[in-house]
C-alpha positions as CSV (number, residue, x, y, z in Angstrom):
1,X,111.9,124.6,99.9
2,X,113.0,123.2,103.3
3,X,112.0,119.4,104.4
4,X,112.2,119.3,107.9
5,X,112.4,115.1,109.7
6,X,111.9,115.7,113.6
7,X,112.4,112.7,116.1
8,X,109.5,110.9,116.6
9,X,108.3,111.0,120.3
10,X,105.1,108.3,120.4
11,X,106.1,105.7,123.0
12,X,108.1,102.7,121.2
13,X,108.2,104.6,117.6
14,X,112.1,103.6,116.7
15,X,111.7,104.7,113.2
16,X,112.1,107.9,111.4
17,X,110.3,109.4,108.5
18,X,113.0,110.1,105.7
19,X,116.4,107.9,105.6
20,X,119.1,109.0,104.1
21,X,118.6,107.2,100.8
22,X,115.4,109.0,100.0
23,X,117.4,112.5,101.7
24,X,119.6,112.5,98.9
25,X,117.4,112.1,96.5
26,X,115.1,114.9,97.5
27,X,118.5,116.9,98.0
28,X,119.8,116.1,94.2
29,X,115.8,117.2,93.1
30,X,116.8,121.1,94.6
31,X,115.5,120.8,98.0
32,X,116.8,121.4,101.6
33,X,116.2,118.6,104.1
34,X,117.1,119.3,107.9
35,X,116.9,116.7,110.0
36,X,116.9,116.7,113.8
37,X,120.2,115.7,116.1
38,X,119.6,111.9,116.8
39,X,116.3,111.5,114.7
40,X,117.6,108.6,112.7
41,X,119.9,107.1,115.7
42,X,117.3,104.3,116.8
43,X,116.8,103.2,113.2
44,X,121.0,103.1,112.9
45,X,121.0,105.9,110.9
46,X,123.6,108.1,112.8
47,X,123.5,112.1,112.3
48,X,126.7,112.1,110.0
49,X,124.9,109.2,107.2
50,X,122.5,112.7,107.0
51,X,125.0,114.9,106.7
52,X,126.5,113.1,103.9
53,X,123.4,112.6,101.9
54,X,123.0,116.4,101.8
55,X,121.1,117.3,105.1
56,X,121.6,119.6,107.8
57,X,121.2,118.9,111.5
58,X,119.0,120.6,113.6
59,X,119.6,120.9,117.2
60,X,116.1,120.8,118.4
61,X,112.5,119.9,116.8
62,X,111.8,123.5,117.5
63,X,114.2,124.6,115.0
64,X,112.9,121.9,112.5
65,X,109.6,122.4,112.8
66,X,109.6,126.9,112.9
67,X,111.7,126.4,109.8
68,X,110.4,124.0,107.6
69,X,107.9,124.4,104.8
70,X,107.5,120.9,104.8
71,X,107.6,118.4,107.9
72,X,107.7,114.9,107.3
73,X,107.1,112.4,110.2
74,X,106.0,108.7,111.1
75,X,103.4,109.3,113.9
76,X,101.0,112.5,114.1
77,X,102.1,115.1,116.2
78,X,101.6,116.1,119.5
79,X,99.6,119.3,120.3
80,X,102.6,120.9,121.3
81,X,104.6,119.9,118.4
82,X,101.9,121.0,116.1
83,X,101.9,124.2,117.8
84,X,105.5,124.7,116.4
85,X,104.9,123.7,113.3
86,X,105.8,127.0,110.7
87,X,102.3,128.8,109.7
88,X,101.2,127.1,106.1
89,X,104.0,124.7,106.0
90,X,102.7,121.2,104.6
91,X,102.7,118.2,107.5
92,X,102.9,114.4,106.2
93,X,102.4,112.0,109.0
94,X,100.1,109.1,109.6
95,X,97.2,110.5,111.3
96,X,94.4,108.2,112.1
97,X,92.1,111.0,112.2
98,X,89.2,109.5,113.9
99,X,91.0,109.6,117.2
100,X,93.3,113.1,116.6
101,X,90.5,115.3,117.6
102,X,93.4,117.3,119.9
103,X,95.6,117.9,117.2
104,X,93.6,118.6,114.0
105,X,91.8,121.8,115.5
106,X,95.3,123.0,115.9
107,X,97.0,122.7,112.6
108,X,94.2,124.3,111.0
109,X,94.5,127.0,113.4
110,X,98.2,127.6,111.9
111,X,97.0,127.2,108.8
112,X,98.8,124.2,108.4
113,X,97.7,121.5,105.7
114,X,97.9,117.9,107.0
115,X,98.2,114.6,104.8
116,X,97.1,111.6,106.5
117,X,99.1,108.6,104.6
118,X,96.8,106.2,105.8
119,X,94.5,107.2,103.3
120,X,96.7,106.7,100.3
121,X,94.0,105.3,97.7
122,X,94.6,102.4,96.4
123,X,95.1,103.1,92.9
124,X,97.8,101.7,90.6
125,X,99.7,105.7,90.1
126,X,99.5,105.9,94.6
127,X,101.1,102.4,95.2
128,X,104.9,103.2,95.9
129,X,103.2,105.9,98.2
130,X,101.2,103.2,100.4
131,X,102.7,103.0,104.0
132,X,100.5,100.8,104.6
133,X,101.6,98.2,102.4
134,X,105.4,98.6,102.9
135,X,104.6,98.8,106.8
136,X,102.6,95.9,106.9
137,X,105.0,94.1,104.7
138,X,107.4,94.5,108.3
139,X,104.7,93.5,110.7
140,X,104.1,90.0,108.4
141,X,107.7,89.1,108.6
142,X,108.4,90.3,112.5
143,X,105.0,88.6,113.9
144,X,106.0,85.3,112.5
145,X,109.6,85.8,114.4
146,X,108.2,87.0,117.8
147,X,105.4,84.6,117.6
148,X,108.0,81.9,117.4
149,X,109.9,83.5,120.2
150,X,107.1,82.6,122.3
151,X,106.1,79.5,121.6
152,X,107.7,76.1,123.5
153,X,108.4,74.1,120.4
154,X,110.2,74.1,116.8
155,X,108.7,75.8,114.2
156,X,110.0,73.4,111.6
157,X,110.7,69.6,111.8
158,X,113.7,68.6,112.7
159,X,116.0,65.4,112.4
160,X,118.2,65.1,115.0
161,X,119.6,61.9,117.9
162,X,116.8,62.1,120.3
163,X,114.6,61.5,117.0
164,X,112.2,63.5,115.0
165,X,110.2,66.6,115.6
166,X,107.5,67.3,114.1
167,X,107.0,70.8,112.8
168,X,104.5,73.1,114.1
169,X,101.0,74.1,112.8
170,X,101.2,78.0,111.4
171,X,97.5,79.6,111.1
172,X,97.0,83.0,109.5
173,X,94.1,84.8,109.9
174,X,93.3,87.6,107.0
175,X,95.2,87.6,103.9
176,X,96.3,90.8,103.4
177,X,99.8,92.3,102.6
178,X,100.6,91.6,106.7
179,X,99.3,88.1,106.4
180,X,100.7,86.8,102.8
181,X,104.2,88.0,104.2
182,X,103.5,86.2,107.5
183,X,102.6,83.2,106.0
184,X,105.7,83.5,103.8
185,X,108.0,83.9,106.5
186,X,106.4,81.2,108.4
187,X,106.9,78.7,105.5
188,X,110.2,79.6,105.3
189,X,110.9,78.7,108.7
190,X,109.4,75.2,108.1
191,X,106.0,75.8,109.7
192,X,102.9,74.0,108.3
193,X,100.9,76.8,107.3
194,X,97.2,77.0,106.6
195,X,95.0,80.5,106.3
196,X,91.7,82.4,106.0
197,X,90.5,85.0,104.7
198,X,86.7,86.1,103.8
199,X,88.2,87.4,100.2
200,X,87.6,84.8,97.3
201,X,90.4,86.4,95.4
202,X,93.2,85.8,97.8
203,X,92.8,82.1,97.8
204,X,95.3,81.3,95.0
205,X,98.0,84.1,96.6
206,X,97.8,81.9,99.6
207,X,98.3,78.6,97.8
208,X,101.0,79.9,95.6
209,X,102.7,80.5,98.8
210,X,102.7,77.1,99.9
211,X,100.0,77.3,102.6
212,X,96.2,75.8,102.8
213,X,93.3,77.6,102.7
214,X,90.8,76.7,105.2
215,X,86.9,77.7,105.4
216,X,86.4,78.1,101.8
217,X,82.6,77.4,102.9
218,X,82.8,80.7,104.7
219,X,83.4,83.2,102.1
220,X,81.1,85.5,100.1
221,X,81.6,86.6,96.2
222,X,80.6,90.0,97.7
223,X,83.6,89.8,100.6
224,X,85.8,92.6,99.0
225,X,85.3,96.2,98.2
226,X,86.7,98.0,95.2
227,X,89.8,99.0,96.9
228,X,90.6,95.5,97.8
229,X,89.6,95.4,101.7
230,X,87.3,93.2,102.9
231,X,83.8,93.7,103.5
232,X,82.5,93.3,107.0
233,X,80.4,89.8,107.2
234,X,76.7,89.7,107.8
235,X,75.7,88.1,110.9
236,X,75.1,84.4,109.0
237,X,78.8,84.6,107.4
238,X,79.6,85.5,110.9
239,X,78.8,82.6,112.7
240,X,79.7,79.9,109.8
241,X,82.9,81.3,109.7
242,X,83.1,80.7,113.7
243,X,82.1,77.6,113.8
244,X,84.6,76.3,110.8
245,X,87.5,78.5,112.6
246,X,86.9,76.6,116.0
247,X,87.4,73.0,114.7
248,X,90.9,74.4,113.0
249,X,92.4,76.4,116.2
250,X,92.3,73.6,118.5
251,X,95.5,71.8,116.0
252,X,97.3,75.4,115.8
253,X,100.5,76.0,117.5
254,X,101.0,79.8,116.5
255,X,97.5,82.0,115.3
256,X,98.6,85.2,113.5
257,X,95.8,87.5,113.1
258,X,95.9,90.3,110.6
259,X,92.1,91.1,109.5
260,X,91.3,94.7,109.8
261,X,88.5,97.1,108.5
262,X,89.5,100.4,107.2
263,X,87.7,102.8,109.6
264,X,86.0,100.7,112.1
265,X,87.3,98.4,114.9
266,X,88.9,95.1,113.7
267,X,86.6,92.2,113.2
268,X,86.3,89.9,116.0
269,X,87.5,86.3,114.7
270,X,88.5,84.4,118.1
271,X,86.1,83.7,121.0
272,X,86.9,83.4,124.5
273,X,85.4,79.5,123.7
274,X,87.9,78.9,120.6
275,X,90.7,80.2,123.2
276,X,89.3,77.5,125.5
277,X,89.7,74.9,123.1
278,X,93.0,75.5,122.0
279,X,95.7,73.5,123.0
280,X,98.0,74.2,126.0
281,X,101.3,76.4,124.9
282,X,99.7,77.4,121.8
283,X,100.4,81.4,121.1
284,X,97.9,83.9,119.2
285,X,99.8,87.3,118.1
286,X,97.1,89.5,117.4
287,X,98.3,92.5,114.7
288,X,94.9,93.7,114.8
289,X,95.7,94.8,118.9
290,X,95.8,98.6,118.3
291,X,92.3,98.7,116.4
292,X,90.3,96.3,119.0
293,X,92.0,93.1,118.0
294,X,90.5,89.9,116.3
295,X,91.1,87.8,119.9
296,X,88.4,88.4,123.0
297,X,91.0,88.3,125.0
298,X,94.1,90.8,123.0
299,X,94.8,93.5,125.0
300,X,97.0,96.2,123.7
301,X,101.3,95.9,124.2
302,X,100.1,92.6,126.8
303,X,100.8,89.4,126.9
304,X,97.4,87.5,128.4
305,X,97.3,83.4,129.4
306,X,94.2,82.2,129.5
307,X,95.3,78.6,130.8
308,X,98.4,78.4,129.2
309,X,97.5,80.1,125.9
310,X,99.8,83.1,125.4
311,X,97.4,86.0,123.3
312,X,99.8,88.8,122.8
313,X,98.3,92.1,121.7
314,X,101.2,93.0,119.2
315,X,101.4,97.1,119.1
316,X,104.0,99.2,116.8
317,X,105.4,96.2,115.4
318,X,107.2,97.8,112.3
319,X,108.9,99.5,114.8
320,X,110.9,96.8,115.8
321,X,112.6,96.5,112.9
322,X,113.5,100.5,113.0
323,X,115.8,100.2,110.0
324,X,114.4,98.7,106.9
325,X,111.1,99.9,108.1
326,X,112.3,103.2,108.1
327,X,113.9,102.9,104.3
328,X,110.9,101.3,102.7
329,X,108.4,104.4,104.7
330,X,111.0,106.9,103.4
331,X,110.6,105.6,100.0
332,X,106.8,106.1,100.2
333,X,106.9,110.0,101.4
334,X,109.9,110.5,98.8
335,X,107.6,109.1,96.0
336,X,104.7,111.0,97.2
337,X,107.2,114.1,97.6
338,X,108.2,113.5,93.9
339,X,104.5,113.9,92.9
340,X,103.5,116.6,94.9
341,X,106.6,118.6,93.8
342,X,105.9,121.2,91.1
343,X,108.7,124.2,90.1
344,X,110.8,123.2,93.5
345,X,107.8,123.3,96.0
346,X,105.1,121.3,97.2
347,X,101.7,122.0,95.9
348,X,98.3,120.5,97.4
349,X,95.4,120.2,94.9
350,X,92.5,119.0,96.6
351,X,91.4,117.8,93.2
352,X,94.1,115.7,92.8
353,X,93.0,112.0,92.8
354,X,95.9,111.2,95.3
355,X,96.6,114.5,97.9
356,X,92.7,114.8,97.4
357,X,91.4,111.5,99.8
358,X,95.2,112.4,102.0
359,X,94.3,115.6,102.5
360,X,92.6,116.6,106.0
361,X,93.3,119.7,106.7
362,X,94.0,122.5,104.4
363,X,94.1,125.8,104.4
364,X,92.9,126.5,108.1
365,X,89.8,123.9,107.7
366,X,88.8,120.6,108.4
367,X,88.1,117.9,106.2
368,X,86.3,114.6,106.5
């Protein structure tokens, strides 16, 4: 069985699906890996750290992709990179389905059966498989650091000659994987740090990490579904939740927002009014940019000042940090390699409680 690991071509994408730690262990478990010329360079994984784990080099994605009964990659393909895929190989990618109406019709025209690793289910056996996790792990962190970047004060307080600073005021909004590791990072960098999140249960995660939890008011015992996401608010919760949220963002200094709804467009938390009210050099970094944003006012890979406060609409931001981003996603395919691996080749079984929810396409068709 052949692995093939093309270069990713999406605008910005730095990372790269396999790194050579999970390479060799796929190569010591009996299979072949090949790996494109220059796939891992942006993620400082030069061609010869491959070639020493075990892989080949391919010169072009042609090669990798006519060859390989397996492809493994970070972003979906393009049409024309689907259309070289081998006939019946096995293609792992992120998909977002809803909007890859050009590409699915194709792969199922080659016979080609696609896993979409956004829809790892969240089940104790799939969670070393979970991109999601491990990628948003790498947004929380970054955000926190380019969020900073932007800002025209000290995140922590500081003692110096010209006297003391105080330190800035940190909010995260959603508490998710993304948001717990942002406002870790932000503690860490001696913000003080307060959060929300419609989820009862996150409330003592976000204490434990040092920060307050504000709008307690605003939550429902009903706010979570059983895989752990959050439910979205009735038009009531909606607008008590606003109202609290207002009062808080005019103290913040830095907004981080992370709340997203599998499958539908990202709640909208912050008003064009709240943005108003806000004080002058403040910065939102919206992580929610690339599924509608939680700001009025994000738009996508921009940087908007609505009277001198800066709402960036953050896109791709596990890209930035192309090299442990790439190790931790290369850990989630190799896991999800290891269980789909049965007498040295991948099997798909649409039953199975894991490649079952992945799985959408197989065997020339469609699936919802």
């Amino acid at each position: 069985m052949q692995i093939g690991v093309p270069k990713e071509t999406a605008p910005r994408e730095r990372r790269v699906a396999l790194a050579p730690d999970s390479v060799a262990r796929l190569v010591k478990a009996g299979a072949q890996v090949v790996v494109e010329q220059g796939a891992g360079v942006a993620a400082s994984f030069p061609d010869n750290a491959y070639v020493t784990a075990g892989a080949t080099i391919g010169a072009t994605a042609a090669d990798v992709l006519a060859s390989s009964d397996v492809v493994a990659k970070v972003q979906r393909p393009s049409a024309t990179e689907a259309r070289a895929i081998k006939n019946g190989a096995v293609l792992i990618s992120l998909f977002q389905p809803s909007t890859s109406a050009d590409v699915l019709p194709v792969l199922a025209e080659r016979s080609v059966t696609a896993l979409s690793l956004e829809r790892v289910p969240r089940i104790t056996r799939a969670q070393s498989m979970d991109v999601l996790s491990s990628q948003s792990t790498v947004a929380g962190y970054k955000a926190v650091l380019i969020g900073a970047s932007m800002m025209p004060k000290f995140l922590p307080m500081l003692t110096t000659a010209a006297g003391n600073i105080a330190p800035a005021k940190a909010f995260i909004l959603g508490a998710g994987v993304a948001g717990l590791q942002a406002i870790a990072t932000a503690r860490r960098l001696g913000a003080v740090v307060s959060a929300f999140d419609v989820r009862p249960a996150v409330r003592e995660q976000v204490q434990s990490l040092g920060a307050t939890f504000v709008a307690a008011d605003a939550i429902a015992s009903d706010a979570e579904d059983k895989g752990g996401y959050a439910r979205e608010q009735s038009a009531e919760q909606q607008q008590r939740t606003a109202a609290l949220l207002h009062d808080h963002l005019k103290q913040m200094d830095l907004v981080i927002t992370t709340a997203q709804i599998p499958g539908r467009p990202a709640p909208r938390l912050i008003t064009e009014a709240m943005v108003a009210d806000m004080r002058t050099g403040s910065v939102i970094l919206d992580l929610a940019a690339e599924s509608g944003g939680n700001c009025a006012l994000t738009k996508p890979g921009e940087t908007v000042n609505a009277n001198g406060v800066l709402v960036y609409g953050a896109v791709d931001v596990p890209s930035t940090v192309p090299t442990h981003a790439s190790q931790m996603f290369g850990r989630n395919v190799l896991t999800l390699l290891q269980h789909l691996m049965k007498d040295g080749a991948v099997t798909i079984d649409v039953n199975d409680e894991i490649a079952g929810p992945m799985c959408v396409v197989y065997q020339g068709q469609l699936r919802s």
